[in-house]
C-alpha beads as a LAMMPS data file, in Angstrom:
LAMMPS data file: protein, C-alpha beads

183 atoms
182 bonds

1 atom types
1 bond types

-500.0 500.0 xlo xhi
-500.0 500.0 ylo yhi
-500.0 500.0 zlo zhi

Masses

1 110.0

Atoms # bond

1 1 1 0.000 0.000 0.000
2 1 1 1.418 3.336 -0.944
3 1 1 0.605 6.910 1.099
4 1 1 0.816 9.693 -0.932
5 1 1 2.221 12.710 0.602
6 1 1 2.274 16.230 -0.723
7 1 1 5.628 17.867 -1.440
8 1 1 6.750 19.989 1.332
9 1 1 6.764 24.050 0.027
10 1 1 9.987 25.364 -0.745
11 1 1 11.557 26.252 2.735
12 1 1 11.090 29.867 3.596
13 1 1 8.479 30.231 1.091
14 1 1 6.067 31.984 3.519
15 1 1 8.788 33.969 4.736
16 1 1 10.000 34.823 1.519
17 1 1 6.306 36.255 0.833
18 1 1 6.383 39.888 1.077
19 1 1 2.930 40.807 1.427
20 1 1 2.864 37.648 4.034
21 1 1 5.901 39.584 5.991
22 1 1 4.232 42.654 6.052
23 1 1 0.947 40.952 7.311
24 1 1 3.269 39.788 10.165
25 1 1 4.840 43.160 11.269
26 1 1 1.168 44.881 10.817
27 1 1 0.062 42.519 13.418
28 1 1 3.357 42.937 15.778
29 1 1 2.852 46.258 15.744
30 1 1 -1.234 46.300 16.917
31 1 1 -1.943 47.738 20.238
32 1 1 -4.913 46.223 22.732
33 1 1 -8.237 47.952 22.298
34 1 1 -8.995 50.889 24.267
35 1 1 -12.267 51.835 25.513
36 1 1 -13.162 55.502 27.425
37 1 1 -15.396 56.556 29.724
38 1 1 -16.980 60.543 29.728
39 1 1 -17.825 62.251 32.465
40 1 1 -19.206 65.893 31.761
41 1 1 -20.967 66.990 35.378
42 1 1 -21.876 70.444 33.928
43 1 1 -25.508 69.758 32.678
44 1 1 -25.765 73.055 30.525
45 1 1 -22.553 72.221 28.861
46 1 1 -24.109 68.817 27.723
47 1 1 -27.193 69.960 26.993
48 1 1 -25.422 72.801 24.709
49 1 1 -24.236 70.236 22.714
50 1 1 -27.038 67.793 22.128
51 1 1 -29.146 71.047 21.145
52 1 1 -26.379 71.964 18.945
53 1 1 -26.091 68.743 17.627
54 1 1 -29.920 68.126 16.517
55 1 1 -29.804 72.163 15.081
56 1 1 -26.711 70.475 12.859
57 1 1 -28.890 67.816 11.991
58 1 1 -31.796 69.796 11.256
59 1 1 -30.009 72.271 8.984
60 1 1 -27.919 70.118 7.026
61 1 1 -31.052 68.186 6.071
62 1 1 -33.339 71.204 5.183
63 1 1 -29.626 72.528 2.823
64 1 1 -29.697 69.100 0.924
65 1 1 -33.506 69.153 0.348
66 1 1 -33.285 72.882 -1.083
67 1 1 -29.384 73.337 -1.703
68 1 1 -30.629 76.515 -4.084
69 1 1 -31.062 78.574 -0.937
70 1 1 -28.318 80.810 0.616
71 1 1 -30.038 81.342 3.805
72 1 1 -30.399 77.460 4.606
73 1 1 -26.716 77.274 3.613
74 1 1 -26.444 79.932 6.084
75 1 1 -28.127 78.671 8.930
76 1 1 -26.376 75.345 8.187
77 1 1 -23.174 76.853 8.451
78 1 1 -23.941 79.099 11.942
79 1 1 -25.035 75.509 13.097
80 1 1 -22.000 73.960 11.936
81 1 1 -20.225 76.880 14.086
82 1 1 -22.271 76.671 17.210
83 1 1 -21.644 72.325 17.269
84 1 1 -17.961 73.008 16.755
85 1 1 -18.181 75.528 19.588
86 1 1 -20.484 73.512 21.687
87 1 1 -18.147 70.791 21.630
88 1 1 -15.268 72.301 22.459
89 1 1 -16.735 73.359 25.168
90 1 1 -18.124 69.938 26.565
91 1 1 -14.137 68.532 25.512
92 1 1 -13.180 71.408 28.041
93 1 1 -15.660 69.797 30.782
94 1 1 -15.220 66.561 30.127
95 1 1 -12.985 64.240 32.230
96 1 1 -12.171 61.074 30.122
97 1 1 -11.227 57.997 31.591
98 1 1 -9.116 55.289 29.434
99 1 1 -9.160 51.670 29.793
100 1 1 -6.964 48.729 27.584
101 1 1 -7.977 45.635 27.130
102 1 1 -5.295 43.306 29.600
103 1 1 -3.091 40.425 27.899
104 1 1 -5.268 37.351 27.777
105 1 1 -3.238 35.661 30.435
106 1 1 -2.818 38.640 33.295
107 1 1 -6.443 38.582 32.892
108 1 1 -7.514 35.347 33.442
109 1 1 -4.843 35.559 36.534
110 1 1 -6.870 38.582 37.708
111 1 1 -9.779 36.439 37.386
112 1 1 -8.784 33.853 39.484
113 1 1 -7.208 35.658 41.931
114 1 1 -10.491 37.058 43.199
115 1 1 -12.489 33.852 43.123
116 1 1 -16.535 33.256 43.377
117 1 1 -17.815 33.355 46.970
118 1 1 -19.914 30.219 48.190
119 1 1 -22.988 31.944 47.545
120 1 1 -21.508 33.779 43.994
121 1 1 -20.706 30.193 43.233
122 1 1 -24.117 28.538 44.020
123 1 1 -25.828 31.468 41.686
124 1 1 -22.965 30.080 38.507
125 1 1 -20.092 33.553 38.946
126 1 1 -16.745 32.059 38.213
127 1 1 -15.314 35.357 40.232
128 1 1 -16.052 37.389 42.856
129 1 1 -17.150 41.256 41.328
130 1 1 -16.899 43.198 44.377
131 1 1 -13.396 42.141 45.053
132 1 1 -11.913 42.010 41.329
133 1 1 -13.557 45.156 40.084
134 1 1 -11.413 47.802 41.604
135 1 1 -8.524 45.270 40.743
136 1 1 -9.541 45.231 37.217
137 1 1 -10.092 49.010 36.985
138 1 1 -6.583 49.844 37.831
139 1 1 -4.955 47.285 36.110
140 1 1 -6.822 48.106 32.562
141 1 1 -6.657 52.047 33.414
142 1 1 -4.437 53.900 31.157
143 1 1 -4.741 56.835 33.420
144 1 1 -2.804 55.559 36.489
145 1 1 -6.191 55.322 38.666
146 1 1 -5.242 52.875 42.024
147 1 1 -7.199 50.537 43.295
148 1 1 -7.676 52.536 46.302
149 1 1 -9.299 55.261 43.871
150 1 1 -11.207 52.522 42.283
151 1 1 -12.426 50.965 45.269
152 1 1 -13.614 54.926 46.344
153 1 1 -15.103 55.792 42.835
154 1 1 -16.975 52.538 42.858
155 1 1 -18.321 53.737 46.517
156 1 1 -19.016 56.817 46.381
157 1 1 -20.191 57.095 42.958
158 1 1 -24.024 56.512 42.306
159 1 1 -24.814 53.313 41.242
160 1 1 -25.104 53.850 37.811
161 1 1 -21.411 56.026 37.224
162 1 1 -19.785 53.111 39.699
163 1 1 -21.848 50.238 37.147
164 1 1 -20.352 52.147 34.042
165 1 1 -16.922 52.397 35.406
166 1 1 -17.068 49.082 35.837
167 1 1 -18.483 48.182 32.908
168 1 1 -15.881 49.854 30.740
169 1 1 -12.960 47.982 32.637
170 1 1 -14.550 44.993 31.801
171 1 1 -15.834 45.264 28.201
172 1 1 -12.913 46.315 27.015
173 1 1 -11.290 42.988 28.008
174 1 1 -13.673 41.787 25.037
175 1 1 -13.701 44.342 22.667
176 1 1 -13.525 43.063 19.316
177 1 1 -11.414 45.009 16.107
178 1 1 -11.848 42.389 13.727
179 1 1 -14.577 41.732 11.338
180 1 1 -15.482 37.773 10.126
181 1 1 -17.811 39.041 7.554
182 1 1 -17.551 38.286 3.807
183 1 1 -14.069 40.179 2.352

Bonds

1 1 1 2
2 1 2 3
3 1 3 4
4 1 4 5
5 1 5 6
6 1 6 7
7 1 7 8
8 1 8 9
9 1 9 10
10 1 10 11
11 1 11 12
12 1 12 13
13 1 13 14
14 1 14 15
15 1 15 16
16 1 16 17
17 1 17 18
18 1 18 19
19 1 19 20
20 1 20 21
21 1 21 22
22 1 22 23
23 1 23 24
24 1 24 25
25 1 25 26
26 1 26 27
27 1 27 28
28 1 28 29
29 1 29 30
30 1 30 31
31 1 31 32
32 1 32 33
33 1 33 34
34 1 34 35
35 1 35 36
36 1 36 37
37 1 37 38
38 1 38 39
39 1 39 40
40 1 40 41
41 1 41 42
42 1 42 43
43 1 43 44
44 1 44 45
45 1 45 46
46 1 46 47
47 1 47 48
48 1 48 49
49 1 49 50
50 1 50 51
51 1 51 52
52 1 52 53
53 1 53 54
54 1 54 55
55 1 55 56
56 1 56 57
57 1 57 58
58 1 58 59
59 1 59 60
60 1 60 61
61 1 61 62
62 1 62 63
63 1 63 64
64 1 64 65
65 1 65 66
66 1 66 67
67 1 67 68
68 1 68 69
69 1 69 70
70 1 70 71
71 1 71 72
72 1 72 73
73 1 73 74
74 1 74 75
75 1 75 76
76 1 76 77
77 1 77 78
78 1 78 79
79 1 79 80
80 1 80 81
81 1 81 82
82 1 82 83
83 1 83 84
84 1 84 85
85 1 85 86
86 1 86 87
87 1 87 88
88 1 88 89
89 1 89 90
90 1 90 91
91 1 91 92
92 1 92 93
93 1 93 94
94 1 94 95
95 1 95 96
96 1 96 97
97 1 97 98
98 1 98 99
99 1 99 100
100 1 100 101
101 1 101 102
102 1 102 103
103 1 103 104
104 1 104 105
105 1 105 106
106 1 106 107
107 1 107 108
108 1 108 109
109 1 109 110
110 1 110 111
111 1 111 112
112 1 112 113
113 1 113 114
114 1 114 115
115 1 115 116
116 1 116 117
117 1 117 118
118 1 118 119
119 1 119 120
120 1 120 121
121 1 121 122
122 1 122 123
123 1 123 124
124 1 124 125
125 1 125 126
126 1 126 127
127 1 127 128
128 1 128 129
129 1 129 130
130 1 130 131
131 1 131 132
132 1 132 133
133 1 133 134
134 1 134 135
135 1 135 136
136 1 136 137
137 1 137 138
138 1 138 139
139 1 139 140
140 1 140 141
141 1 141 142
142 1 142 143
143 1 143 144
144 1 144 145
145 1 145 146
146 1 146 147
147 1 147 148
148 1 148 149
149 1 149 150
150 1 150 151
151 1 151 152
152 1 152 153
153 1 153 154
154 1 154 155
155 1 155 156
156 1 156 157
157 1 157 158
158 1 158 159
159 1 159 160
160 1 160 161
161 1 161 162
162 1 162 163
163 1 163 164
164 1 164 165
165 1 165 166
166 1 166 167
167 1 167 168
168 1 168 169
169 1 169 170
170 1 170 171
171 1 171 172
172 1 172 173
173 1 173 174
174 1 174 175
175 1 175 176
176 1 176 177
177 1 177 178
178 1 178 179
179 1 179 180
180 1 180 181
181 1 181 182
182 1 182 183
């Protein structure tokens, strides 16, 4: 009985392939995902900017469905003005918080060094929340935030702020660049 084996490629061939070596460096080079959090406290400065937003909105639409007249080119540029203004404004405000997504392995150490309690474990969590998340917030923050300022934002902070901060530390461990669709 004979086996029939293919020929081995020509050694180095892959590496020989330019567009191959390139792919390689490209994906040496990529950084983690990073996810941020806003935080504007000044209500008038936010709503500034979603009214100046919509007014963009509004404008440019009514200039495309009669681009013949100057004065809704006019009010669609004054709107343009007032957004740019209006954001710059909330940028000003606006404290931004940056999280990266951890290498695989530090975070499934983080993850187990903060395991399920009894009762955690009896309702199916594989870790204990309350004890990784300020863990996991200053380990992912690209902003030098402690976990003794975690553990105080996460108090302090209403429940909703303290959920998102959270929430951001911990999606970005998932976040997702590429794209499996049909190329």
């Amino acid at each position: 009985m004979t086996t029939s084996s293919k020929p081995a490629p020509p050694q180095n061939a892959v590496d020989r392939d330019p567009h191959w070596t390139a792919t390689r460096a490209r994906l040496a080079a990529r950084q983690r995902p990073v996810l941020k959090m806003t935080i504007c406290d000044d209500q008038q400065v936010k709503d500034r900017l979603a009214t100046a937003q919509y007014d963009e909105r509004r404008a440019r639409t009514a200039a495309e469905t009669d681009s013949a007249d100057k004065d809704l080119k006019k009010l669609l540029v004054a709107a343009q003005a007032e957004l740019v203004a209006a954001q710059q404004a909330f940028d000003d405000a606006a404290i931004v918080l940056r999280f990266q997504a951890m290498r695989r392995p530090d975070f499934e150490a983080l993850k187990k060094a903060h395991p399920a309690t009894e009762e955690q474990a009896e309702d199916g969590m594989a870790f204990n929340p309350e004890t990784l998340g300020p863990e996991l917030i200053a380990a992912s923050s690209l902003d030098g935030i402690t976990v003794e300022e975690a553990t105080e934002y996460l108090t302090d902070w209403s429940e909703g702020e303290a959920a998102q901060l959270w929430d951001t530390a911990w999606q970005v461990q998932g976040e997702t660049r590429a794209d499996l669709g049909k190329g």
